[in-house]
N, C-alpha and C positions, 0 to 999 in steps of 0.2 A: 761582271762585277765592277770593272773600271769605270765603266759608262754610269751604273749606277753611286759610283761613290763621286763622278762629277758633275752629276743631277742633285745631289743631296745637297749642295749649297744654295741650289735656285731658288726649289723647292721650301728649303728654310727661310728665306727671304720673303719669298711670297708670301709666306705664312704668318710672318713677323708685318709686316708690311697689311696684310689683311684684318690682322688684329688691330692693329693702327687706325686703320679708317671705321672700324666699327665703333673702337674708341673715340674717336672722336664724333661718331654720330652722335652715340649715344649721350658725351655730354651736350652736344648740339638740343636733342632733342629734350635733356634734363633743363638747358638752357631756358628756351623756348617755351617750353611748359610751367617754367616754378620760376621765370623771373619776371619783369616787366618789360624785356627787348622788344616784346610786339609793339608796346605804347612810343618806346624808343624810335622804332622803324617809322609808325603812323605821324608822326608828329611833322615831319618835312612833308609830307602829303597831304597835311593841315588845310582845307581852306573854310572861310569864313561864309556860310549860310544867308543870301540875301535873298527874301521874299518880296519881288514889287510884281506891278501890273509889267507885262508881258505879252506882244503881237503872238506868242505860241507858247505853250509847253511841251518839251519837249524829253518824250521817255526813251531811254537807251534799253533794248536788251539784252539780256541774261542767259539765254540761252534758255532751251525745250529738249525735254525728255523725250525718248521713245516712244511714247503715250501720247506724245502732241498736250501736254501740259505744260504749262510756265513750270521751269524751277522754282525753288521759296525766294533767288533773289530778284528775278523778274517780276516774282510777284510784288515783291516790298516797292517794287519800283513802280509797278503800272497801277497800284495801289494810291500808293501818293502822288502821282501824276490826275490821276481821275479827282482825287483831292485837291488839288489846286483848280484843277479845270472848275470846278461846282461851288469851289468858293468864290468865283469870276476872276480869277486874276490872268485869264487868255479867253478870248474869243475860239480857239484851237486848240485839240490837244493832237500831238502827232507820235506813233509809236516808231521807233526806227527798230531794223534790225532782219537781215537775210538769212538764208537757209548754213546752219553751224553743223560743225558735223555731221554726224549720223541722222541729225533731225529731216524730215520730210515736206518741214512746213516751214516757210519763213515766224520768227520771234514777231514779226508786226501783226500778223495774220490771225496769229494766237492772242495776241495781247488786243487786236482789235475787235477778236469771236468774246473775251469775254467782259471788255468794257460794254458792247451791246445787251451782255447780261446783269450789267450793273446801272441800264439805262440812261448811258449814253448816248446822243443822239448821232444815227450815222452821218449828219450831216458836217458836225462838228471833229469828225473824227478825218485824220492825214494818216498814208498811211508808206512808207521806205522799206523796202524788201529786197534793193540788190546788195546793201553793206555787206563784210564779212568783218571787219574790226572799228575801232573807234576813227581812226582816220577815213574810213568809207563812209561811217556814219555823220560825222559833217560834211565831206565832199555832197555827200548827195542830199540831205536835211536841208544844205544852204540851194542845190539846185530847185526842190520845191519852194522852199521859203522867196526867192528871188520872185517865181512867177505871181507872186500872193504880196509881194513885197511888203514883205516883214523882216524886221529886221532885228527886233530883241525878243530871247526865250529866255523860260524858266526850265533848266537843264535837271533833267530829275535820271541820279544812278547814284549807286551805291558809294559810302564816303570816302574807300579807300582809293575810290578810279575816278570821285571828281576832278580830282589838278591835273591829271592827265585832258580827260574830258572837257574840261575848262580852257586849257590852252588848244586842245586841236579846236574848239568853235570859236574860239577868238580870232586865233588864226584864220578862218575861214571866212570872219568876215562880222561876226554876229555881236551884239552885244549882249552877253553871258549874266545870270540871276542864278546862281547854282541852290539848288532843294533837293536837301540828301533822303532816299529812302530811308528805310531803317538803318541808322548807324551802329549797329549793334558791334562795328571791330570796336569802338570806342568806348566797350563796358566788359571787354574781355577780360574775364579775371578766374575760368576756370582751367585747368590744364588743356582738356581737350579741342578749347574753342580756340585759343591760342596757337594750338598747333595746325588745326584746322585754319587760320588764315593765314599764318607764316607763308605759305608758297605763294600766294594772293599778291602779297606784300610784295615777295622778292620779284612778281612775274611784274609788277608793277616800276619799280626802280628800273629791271631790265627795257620794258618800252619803256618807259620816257625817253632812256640813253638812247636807244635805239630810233624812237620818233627826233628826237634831236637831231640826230647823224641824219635823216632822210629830211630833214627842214618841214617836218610836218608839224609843229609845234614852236 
């Protein structure tokens, strides 16, 4: 009975304490969904869209499904990457992108099986499949590019990971045209879409800090 009557403080603590973090999820989550914070967050992520002529275009992946499909934001990307390539503004297009988790097949692999179905020419196509993040992804983009000596791309990914994207291929050496896939965080106005890129966001602020601290950016 003692034992138990000196557990019964813990116990209520925890409980007090639990309630706490629910509460505050849940206005976190009421946050996120019914205010404009998302627009708040994307705004320092901001970068300015320039279309010119370009020695390459260059597509970042998105990651691949279990089914060896592009995801929908792979697609929006290698979408508009094939578009730029057909309205002439690169000689090249090149898809970057290694084998991401669970997937079986490198992101390039996938994105190069089906720009051959949207008749692009193999000869025109580059193809980077040992990255695993965006810092691998210019490391290696700039070792192709070197031997082809080209030196400016049309950077084609999504608009909330271009100022990331943009600094690591500066850095690396390139002179950067950034062409946003589908920019659809920047028409966010329903609850669930909002919530739905919140983590995006946050995963985003966290590398930067983080590519900073390793001088990759």
């Amino acid at each position: 009975m003692r034992k138990m009557a000196k557990n019964h403080p813990t116990g209520r603590r925890f409980l007090l304490f639990a309630t706490l973090i629910l509460w505050v999820a849940l206005v976190l989550v009421l946050a996120v969904a019914f205010t404009p914070l998302t627009h708040f967050m994307l705004r320092p992520l901001a970068v300015q869209e320039e279309i010119k002529d370009a020695d390459l275009v260059v597509v970042l992946g998105a990651g691949v499904d279990r089914g060896r499909y592009l995801t929908l934001v792979s697609s929006h990307r290698m979408v508009r990457g094939i578009q730029l390539y057909l309205e002439g503004r690169a000689r090249k297009i090149l898809f970057s992108g290694g084998l991401v988790g669970r997937a079986s097949v490198s992101e390039a692999a996938v994105m190069n099986q089906e720009a051959g179905r949207l008749r692009v020419p193999p000869a025109d196509i580059l193809l980077e499949k040992k990255s695993k993040n965006t810092h691998d992804q210019a490391v290696e983009v700039k070792k192709i590019a070197e031997l082809l000596e080209m030196k400016s791309i049309l950077l084609v990914t999504s608009y909330s990971h271009m100022k990331r994207a943009l600094m690591a291929f500066e850095h690396a050496g390139f002179k950067v045209y950034p062409a946003f896939a589908d920019p659809y965080e920047k028409y966010a106005e329903d609850p669930l879409t909002r919530l739905a890129i919140f983590p995006k966001l946050l995963h985003e602020y966290g590398a930067i800090v983080y590519y900073k601290a390793r001088g990759w950016i």
